[in-house]
LUMDO-618364 format. One record per atom (N, C-alpha, C, CB): residue in one letter; x, y negated, z negated. Coordinates in steps of 0.2 Angstrom, whole numbers, padded with zeros to 4 digits, always signed. Atoms other than C-alpha are relative to their C-alpha. Glycine has a CB too. Layout:
# residues N
AXYZ...
***
This chain:
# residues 243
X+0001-0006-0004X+0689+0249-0755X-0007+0001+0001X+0003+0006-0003X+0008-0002+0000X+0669+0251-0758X-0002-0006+0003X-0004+0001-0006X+0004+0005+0000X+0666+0233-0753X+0003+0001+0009X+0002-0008-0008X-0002-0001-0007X+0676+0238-0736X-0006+0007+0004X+0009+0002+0000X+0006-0007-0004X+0666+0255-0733X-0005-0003+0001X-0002+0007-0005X+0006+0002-0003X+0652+0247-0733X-0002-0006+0006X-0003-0002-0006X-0001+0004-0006X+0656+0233-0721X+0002+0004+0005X+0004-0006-0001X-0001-0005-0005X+0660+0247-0711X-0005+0003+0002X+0003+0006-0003X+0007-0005-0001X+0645+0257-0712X-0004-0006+0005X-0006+0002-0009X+0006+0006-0004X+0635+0239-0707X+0002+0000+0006X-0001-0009-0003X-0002+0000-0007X+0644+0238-0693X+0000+0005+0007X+0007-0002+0000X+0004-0007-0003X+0642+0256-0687X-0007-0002+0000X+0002+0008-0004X+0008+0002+0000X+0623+0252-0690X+0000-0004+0004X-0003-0003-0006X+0001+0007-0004X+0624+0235-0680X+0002+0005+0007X+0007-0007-0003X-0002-0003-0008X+0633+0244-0666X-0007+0006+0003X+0009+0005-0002X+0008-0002-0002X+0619+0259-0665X-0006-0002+0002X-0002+0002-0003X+0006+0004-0003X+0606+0248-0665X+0000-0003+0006X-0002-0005-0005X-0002+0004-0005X+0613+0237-0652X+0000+0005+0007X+0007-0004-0003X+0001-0004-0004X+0617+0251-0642X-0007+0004+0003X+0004+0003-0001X+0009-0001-0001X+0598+0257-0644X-0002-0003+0002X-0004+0000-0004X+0007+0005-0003X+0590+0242-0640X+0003+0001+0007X-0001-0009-0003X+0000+0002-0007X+0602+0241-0624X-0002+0005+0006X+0007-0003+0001X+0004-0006-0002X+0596+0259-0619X-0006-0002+0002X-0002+0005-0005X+0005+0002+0001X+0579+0253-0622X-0002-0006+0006X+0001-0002-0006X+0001+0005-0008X+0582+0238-0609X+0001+0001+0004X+0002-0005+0002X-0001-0003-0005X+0589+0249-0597X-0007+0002+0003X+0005+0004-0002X+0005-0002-0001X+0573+0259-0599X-0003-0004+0003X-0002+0002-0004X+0006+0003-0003X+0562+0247-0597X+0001-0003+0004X-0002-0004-0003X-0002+0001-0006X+0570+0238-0584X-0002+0005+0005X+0005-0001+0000X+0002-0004-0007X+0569+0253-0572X-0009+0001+0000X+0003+0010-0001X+0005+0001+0001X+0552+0255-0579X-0005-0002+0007X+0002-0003-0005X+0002+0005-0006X+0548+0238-0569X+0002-0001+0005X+0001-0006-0001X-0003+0000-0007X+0557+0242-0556X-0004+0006+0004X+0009+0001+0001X+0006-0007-0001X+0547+0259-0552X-0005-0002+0001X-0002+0004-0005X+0007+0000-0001X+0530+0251-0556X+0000-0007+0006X-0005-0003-0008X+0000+0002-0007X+0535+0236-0541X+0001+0003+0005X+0004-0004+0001X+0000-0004-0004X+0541+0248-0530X-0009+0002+0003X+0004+0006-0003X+0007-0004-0004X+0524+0257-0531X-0006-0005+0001X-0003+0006-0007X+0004+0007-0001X+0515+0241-0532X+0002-0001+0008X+0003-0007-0006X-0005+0001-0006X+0525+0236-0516X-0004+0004+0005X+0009+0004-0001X+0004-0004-0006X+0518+0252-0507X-0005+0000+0000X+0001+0006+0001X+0008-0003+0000X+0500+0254-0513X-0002-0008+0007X-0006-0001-0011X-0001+0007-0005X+0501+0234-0505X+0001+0003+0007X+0008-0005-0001X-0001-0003-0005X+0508+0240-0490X-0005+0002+0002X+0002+0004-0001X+0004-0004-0003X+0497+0253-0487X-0007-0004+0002X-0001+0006-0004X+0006+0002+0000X+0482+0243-0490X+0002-0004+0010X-0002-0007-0009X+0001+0004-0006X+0488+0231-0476X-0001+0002+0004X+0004-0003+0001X-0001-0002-0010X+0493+0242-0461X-0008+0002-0003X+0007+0009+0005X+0005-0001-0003X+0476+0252-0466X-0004-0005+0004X-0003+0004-0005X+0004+0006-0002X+0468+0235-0463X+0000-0002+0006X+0001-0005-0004X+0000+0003-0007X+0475+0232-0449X+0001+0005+0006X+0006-0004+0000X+0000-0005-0004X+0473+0248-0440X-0005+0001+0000X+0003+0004-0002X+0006-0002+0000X+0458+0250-0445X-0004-0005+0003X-0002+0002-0006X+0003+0005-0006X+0452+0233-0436X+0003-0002+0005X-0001-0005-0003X-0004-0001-0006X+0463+0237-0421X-0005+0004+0005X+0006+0006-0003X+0005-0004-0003X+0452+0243-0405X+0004+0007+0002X-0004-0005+0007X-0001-0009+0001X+0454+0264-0405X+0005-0001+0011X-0014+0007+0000X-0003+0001-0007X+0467+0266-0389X-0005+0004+0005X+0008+0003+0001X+0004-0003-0004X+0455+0271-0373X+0004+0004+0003X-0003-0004+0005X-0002-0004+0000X+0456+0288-0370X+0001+0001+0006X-0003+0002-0003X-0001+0000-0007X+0461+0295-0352X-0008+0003+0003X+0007+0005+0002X+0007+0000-0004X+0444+0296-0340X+0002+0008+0000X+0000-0004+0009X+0001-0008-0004X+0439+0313-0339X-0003+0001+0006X-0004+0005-0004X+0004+0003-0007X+0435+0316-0321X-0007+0007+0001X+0007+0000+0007X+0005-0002+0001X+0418+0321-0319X-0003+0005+0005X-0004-0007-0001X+0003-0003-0009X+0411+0337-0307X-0004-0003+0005X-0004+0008+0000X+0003+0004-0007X+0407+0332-0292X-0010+0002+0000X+0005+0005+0008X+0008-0004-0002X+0389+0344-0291X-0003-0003-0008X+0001+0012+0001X+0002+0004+0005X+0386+0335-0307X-0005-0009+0000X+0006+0000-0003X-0001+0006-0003X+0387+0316-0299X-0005+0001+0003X+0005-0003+0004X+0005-0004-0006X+0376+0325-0286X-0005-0001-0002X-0001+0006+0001X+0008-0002+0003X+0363+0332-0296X-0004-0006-0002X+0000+0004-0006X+0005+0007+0003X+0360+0316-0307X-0001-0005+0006X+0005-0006-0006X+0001+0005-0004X+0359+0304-0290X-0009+0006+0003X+0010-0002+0006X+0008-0002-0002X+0345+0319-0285X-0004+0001-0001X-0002+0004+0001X+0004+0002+0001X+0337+0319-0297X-0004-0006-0002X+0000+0003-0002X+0002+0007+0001X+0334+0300-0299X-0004+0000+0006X+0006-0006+0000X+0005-0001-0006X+0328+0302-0280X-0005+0002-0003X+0002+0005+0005X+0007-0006-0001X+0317+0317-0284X-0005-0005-0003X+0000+0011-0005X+0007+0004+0004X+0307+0307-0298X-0002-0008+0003X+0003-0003-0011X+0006+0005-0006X+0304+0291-0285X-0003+0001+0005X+0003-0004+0002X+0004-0002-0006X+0296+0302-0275X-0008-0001+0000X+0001+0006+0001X+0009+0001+0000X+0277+0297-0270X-0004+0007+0001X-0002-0004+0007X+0003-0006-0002X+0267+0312-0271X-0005-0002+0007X-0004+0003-0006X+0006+0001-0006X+0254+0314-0256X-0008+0000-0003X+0000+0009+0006X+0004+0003+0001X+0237+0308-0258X-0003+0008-0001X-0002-0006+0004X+0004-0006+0002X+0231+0327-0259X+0005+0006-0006X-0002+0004+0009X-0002-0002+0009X+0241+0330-0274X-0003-0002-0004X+0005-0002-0004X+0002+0002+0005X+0233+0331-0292X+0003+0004-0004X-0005+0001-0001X-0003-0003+0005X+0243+0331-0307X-0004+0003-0004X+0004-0003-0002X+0002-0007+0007X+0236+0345-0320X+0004+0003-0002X-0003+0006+0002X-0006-0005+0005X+0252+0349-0330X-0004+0005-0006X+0006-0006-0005X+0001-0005+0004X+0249+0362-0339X+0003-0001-0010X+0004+0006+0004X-0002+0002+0008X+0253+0362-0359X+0008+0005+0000X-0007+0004-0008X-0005-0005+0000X+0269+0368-0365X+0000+0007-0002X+0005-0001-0003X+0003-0006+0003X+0270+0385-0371X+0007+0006+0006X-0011+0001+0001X-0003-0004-0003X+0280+0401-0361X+0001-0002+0006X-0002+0007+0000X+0000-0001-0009X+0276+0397-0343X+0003-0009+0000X-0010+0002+0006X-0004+0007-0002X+0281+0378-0346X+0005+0000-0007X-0008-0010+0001X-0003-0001+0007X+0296+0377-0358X+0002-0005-0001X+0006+0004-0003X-0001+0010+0003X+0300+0357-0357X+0008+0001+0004X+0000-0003-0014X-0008+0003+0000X+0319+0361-0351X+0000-0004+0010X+0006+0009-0001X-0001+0004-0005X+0324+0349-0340X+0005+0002+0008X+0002-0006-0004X-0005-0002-0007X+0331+0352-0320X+0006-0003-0002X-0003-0002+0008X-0006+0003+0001X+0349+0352-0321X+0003-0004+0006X+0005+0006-0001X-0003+0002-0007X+0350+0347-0302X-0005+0001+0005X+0006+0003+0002X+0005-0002-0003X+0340+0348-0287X+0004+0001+0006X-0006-0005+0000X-0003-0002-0008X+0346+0357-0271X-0005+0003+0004X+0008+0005+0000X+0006-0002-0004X+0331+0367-0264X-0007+0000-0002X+0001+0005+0003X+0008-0002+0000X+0311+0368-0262X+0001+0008+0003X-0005-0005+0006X+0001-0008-0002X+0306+0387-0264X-0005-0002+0001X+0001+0006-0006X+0007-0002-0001X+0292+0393-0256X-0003+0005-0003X-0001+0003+0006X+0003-0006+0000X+0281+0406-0263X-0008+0000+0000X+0003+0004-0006X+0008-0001-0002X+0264+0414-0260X-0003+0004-0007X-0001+0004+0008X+0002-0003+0006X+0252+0421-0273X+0000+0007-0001X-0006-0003-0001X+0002-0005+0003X+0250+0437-0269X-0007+0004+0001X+0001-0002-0006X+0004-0001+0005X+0235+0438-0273X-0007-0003+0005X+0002-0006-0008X+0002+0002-0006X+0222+0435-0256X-0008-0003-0003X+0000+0006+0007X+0006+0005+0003X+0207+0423-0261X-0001-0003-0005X-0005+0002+0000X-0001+0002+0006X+0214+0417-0277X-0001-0007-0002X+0004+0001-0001X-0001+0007-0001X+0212+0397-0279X+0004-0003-0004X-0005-0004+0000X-0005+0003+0005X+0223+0385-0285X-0002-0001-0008X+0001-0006+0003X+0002+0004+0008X+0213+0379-0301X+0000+0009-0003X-0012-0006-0001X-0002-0005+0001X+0214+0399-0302X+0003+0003-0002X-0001+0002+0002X-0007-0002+0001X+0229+0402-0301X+0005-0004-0006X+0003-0002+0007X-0002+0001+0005X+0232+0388-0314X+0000+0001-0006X-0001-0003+0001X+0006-0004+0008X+0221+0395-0327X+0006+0007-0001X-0012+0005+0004X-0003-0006+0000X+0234+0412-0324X+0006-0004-0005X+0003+0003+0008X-0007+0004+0004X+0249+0398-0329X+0000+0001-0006X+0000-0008+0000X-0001+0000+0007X+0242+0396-0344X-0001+0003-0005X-0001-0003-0002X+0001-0008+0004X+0236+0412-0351X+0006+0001-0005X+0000+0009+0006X-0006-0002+0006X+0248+0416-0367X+0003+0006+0003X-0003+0002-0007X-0002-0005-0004X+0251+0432-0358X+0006-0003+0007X-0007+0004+0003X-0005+0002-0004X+0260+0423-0345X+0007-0003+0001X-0003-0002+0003X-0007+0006+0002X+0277+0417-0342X+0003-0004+0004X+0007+0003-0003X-0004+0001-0008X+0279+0411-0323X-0004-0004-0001X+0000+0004+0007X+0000+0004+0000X+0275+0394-0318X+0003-0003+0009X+0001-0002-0006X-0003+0004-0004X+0278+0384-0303X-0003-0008-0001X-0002+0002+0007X+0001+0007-0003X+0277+0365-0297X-0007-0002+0002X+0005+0000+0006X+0007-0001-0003X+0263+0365-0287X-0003+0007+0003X+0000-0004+0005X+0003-0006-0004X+0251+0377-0279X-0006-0004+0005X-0004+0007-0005X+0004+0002-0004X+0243+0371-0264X-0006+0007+0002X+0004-0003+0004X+0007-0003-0003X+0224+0377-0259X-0001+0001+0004X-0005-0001-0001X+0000-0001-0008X+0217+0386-0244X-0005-0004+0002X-0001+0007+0003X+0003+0005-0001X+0207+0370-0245X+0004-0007+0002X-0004-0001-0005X-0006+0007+0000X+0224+0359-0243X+0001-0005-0008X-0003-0006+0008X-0003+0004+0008X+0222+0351-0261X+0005+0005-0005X-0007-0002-0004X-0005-0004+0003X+0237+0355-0270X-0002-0004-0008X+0010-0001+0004X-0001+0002+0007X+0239+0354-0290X+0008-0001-0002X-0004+0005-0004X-0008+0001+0003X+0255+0349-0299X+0001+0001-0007X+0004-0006+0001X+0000-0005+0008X+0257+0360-0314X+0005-0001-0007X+0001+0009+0002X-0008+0002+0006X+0275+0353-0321X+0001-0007+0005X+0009+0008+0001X-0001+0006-0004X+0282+0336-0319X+0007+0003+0003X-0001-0008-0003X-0006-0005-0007X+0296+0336-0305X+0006+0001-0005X+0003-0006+0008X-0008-0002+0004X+0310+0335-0319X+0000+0005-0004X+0004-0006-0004X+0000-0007+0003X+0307+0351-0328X-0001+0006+0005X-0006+0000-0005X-0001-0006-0004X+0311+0369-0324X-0007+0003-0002X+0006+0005-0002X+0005-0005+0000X+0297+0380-0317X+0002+0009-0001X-0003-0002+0007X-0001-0007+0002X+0298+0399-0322X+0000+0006+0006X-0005+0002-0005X+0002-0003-0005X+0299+0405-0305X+0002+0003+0006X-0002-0002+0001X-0004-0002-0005X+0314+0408-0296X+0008+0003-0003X+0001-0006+0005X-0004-0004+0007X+0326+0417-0314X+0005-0005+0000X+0004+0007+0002X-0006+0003-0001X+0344+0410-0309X-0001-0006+0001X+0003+0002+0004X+0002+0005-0005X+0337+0394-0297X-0005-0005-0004X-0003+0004+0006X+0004+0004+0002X+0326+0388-0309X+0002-0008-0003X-0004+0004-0004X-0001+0009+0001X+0337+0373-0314X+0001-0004+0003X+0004-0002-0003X+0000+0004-0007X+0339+0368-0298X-0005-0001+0007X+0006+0003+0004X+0002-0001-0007X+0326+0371-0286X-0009-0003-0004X+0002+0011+0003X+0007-0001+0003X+0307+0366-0285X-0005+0005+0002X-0003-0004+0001X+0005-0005-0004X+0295+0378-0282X-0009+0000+0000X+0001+0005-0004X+0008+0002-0003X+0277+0378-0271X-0002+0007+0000X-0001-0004+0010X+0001-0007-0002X+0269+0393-0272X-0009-0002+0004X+0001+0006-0008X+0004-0001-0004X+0254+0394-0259X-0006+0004-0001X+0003+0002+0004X+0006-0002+0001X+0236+0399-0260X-0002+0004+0011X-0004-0007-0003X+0002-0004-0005X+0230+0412-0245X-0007+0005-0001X+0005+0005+0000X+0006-0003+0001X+0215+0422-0239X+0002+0007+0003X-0006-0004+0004X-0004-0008-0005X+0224+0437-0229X+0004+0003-0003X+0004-0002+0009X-0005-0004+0005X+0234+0450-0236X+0007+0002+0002X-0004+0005-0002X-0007+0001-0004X+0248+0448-0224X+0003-0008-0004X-0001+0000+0010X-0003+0007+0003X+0251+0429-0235X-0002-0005+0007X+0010+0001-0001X+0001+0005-0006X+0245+0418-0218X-0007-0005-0004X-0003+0006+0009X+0005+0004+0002X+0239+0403-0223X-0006-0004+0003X+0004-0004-0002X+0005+0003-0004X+0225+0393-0218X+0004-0009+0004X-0008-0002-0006X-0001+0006-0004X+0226+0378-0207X+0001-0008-0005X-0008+0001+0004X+0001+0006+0006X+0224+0365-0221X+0005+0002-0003X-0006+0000-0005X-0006-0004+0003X+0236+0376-0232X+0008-0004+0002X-0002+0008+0003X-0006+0002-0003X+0250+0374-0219X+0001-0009+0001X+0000+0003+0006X-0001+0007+0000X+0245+0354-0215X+0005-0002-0006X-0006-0003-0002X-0001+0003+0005X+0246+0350-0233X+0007+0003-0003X-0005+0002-0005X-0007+0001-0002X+0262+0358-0236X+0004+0000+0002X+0002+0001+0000X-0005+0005-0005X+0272+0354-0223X+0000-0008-0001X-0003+0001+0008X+0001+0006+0001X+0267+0337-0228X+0005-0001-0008X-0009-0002+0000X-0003+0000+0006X+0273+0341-0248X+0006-0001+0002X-0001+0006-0004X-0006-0003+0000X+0289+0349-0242X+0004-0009+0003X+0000+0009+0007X-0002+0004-0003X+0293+0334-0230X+0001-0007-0003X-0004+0000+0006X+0002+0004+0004X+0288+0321-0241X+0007+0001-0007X-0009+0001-0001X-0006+0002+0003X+0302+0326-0255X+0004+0001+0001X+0001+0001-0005X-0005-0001+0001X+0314+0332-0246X+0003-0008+0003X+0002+0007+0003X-0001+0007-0003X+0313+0314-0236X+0004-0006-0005X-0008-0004+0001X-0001+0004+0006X+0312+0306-0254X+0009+0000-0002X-0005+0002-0006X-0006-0003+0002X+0328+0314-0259X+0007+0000+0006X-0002+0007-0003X-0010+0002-0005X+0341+0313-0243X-0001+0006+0001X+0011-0002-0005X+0001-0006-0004X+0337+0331-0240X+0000+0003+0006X-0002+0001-0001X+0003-0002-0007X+0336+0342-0226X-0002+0005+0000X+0004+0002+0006X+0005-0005-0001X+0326+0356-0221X+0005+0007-0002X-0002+0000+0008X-0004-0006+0001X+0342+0368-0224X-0001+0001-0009X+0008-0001+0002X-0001-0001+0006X+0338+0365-0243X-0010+0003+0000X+0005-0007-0005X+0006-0003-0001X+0319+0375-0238X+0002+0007+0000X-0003-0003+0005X-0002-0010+0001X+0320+0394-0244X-0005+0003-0004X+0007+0003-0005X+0005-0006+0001X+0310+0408-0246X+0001+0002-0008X+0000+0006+0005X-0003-0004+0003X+0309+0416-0263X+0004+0007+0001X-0002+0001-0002X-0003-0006-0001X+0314+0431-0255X+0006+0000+0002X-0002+0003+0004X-0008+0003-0002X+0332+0419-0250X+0003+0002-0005X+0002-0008+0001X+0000-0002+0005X+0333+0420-0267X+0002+0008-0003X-0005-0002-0002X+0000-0005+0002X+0330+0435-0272X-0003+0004+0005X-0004-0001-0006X+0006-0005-0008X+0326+0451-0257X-0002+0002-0004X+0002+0006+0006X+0005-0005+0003X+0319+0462-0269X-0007-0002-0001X+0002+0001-0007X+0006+0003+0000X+0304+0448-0269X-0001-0002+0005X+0001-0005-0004X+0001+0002-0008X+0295+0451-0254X-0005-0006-0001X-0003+0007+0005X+0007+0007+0002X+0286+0432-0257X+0004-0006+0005X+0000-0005-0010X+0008+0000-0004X+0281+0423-0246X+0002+0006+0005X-0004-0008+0005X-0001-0007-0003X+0277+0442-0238X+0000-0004+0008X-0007+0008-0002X+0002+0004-0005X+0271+0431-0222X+0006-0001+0006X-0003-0007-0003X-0008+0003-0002X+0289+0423-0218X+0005+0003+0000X+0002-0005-0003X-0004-0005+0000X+0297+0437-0222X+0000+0004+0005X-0001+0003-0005X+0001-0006-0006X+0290+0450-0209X-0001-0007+0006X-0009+0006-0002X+0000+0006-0007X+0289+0433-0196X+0006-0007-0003X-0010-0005+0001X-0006+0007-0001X+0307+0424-0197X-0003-0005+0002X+0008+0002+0006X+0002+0001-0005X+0301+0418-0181X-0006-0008-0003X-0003+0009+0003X+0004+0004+0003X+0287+0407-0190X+0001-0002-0004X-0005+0002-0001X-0002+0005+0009X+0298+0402-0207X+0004-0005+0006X+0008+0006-0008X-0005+0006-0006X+0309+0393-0191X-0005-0005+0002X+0002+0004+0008X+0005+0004-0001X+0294+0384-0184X-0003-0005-0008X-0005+0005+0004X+0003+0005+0004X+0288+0378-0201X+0005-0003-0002X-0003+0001-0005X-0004+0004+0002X+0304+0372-0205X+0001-0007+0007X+0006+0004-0002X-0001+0005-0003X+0305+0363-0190X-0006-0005+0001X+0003+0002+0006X+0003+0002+0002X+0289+0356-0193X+0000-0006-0005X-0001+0003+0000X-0001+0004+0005X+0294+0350-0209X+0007-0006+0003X+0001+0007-0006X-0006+0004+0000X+0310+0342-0200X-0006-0006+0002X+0007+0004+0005X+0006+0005-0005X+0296+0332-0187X-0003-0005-0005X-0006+0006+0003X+0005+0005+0003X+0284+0325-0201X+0005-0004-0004X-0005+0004-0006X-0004+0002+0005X+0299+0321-0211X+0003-0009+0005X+0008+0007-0003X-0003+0005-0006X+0305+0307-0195X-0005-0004+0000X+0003+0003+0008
***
């Protein structure tokens, strides 16, 4: 009876155990089946990233580009092959308030304006440019000797027409009379400037304006303002030299 109980017991023992271990191999089995899986995907992933990532990026759709944009960049490539006239000197001024470095966004007209200012000279008038105290600037100023200076080059904004200044160039004019009437030379020489970039650039004479087109409150040039009559003739002048 004792020698049976105990061949009893061993066999309940044997059986537990046996059932343990086969727990055990269950366990571990899933185990390996879990860490392939995840093995499986880190693989995976590695590949597509690989292959996605040395894939060329799909081309995006054309954004279509403003027109007055196309424009501008084809004007200004013009404007900067323009030849100046032999009675131009460049004398850019330093940067500072009256010259700020920003670059014309486009180019559609030549402003006129006058100084103001009756027996002033150009190198005079440049000296005003660059006073710390000042913040206006033009392009050129031609003298009532007909030699003009060029105070900014042509792809930067001058400080001289608010709104207009990213688009426009601006001449402003030397005078002896206090009605703004230029001298004989004066007018040559710009009529010759005016004609000479609007030529360069595909321009016409309609893109020639007064600051006062601009702006009325700016009676400049006072001259062409109080004589329509004479801004008509110099433009058609300017149309003439330009042919």
């Amino acid at each position: 009876m004792g020698e049976s109980k105990r061949n009893f017991d061993r066999r309940k023992t044997t059986i537990k155990r046996a059932k343990k271990l086969k727990r055990l191999a269950k366990l571990a089995l899933l185990y390996l089946v879990v860490a392939a899986v995840c093995v499986s995907g880190i693989w995976l992933t590695v590949i597509l990233y690989d292959h996605y990532k040395g894939s060329p990026a799909a081309p995006s759709e054309p954004q279509s580009q403003p027109q007055s944009v196309v424009s501008g960049s084809q004007s200004l490539t013009a404007l900067q092959g323009v030849v100046m006239p032999g009675s131009v000197s460049a004398q850019f001024i330093d940067l500072g308030v009256a010259r700020t470095g920003a670059k014309l966004q486009d180019f559609n007209a030549i402003v006129i304006h006058y100084t103001g200012d009756p027996g002033v000279t150009a190198a005079e008038r440049r000296e005003y440019y660059i006073d710390p105290n000042s913040s206006v600037s033009t392009h050129f100023i031609v003298g009532t000797d007909g030699k003009t200076l060029m105070c900014l080059p042509i792809n930067e904004q001058a400080n001289a027409t608010g709104p207009r200044n990213s688009d426009t160039i601006s001449i402003e004019y030397c005078h002896t009379s206090y009605d703004g009437l230029m001298s004989k030379e004066t007018y040559t020489a710009l009529v010759e400037l005016c004609a000479t970039i609007l030529k360069g650039t595909g321009k016409g004479t309609d893109c020639l304006l007064r600051h006062y087109d601009i702006n009325s409150s700016a009676e400049c040039p006072q001259y062409y303002i109080s004589h329509n009559d004479a801004w008509n003739t110099f433009k058609a002048d300017v149309e003439k030299k330009m042919k």
